[in-house]
Phi, psi and omega in degrees: 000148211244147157271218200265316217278351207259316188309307201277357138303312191303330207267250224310307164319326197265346197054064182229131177312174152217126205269188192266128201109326183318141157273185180301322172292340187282335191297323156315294197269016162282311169297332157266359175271311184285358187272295179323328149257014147277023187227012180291172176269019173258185250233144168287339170328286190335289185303305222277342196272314165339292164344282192294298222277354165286303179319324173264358179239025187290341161316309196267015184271284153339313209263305185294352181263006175294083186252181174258196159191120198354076170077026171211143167309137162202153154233183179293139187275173183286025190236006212223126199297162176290345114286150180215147181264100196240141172037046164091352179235148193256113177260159196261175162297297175316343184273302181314316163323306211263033183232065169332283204298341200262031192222310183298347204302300177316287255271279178317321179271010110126053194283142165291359232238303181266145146240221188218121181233000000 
């Protein structure tokens, strides 16, 4: 098991923030998330389109990405990739909104990915 300062280089080579405070799992499951969306199959077409429409829809995102998990709110944090790699498949957000366990999944597991609003 790589240790905290082994984590938080790899995190810095990948340029992923690391918030303050994080553990070795969250720093782990930042790094596998971004390994996991630089190693997808699209297209450079694709990412770039991705790209703009994340920019433009990060308002809507807030607001339209909002669900519940037992009587409490939460949407996706500014750390949590347009894709995620979950129960063996890589889900969109949008995939994600229509999956109850895998959104109590985040949730129970305090994943950095989510907040609470």
């Amino acid at each position: 098991m790589a240790n905290k300062a082994q984590l938080l280089t790899e995190a810095q080579e990948l340029g992923i923030k690391v918030p303050e405070g994080a553990t070795n799992a969250v720093i782990t499951a930042l790094i596998v998330a971004r390994k996991s969306a630089e190693n997808s199959t699209e297209t450079e077409t694709e990412t770039e389109t991705e790209t703009e429409t994340e920019t433009e829809t990060e308002t809507e995102t807030e607001k339209g990405d909002v669900f519940e998990v037992k009587g409490s709110k939460y949407t996706f944090s500014e750390l949590c990739p347009e894709r995620l790699q979950m129960d063996g498949r890589v889900h969109t957000k949008k995939e994600l909104l229509n999956k109850a366990d895998l959104l109590e999944f985040l949730v129970v597991g305090n994943s950095p990915f989510i907040k609470s609003i």
